[in-house]
N, C-alpha and C positions, 0 to 999 in steps of 0.2 A: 335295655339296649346299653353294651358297654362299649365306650368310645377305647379305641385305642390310639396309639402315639403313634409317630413315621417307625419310631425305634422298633416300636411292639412287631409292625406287622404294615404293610400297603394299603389294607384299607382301615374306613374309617373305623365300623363297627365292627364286632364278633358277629352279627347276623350279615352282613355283607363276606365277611372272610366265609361264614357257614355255606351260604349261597357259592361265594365263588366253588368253595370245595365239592358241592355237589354236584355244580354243575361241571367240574371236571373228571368226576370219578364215571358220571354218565356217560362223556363223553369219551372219555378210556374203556369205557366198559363196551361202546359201540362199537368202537376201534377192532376190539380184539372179538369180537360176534361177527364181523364183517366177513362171508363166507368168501371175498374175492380173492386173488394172490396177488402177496405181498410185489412191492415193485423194488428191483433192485437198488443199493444206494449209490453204485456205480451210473446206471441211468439217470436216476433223478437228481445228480449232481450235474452232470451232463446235458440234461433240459434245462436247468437254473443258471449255470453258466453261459447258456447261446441266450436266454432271456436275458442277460444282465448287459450282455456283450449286444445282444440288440436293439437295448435301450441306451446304451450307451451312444452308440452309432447313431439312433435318435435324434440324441440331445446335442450331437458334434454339428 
């Protein structure tokens, strides 16, 4: 196990950065297998905006 520094890298070991990276490449890899369609980014900035704005209203 080689520990690394904040400088090196986020986490502590080379077997934790190994792990993070695979589990992101799996999870990239399902992404783009995903037979559904894509949602537009015009939309789903549009749903994230009314969510923000009605937590916001929420918290007032």
């Amino acid at each position: 196990m080689t520990k690394l520094t904040p400088i090196e890298s986020e986490f502590a070991t080379t077997e934790e950065a190994e792990a993070y990276d695979a589990w992101f490449r799996a999870q990239v890899e399902a992404s783009l297998a995903d037979p559904r369609p894509g949602v537009p980014h015009d939309q789903v900035m549009a749903e994230l905006r009314a969510l923000i704005e009605a937590k916001k209203a929420s918290q007032a």
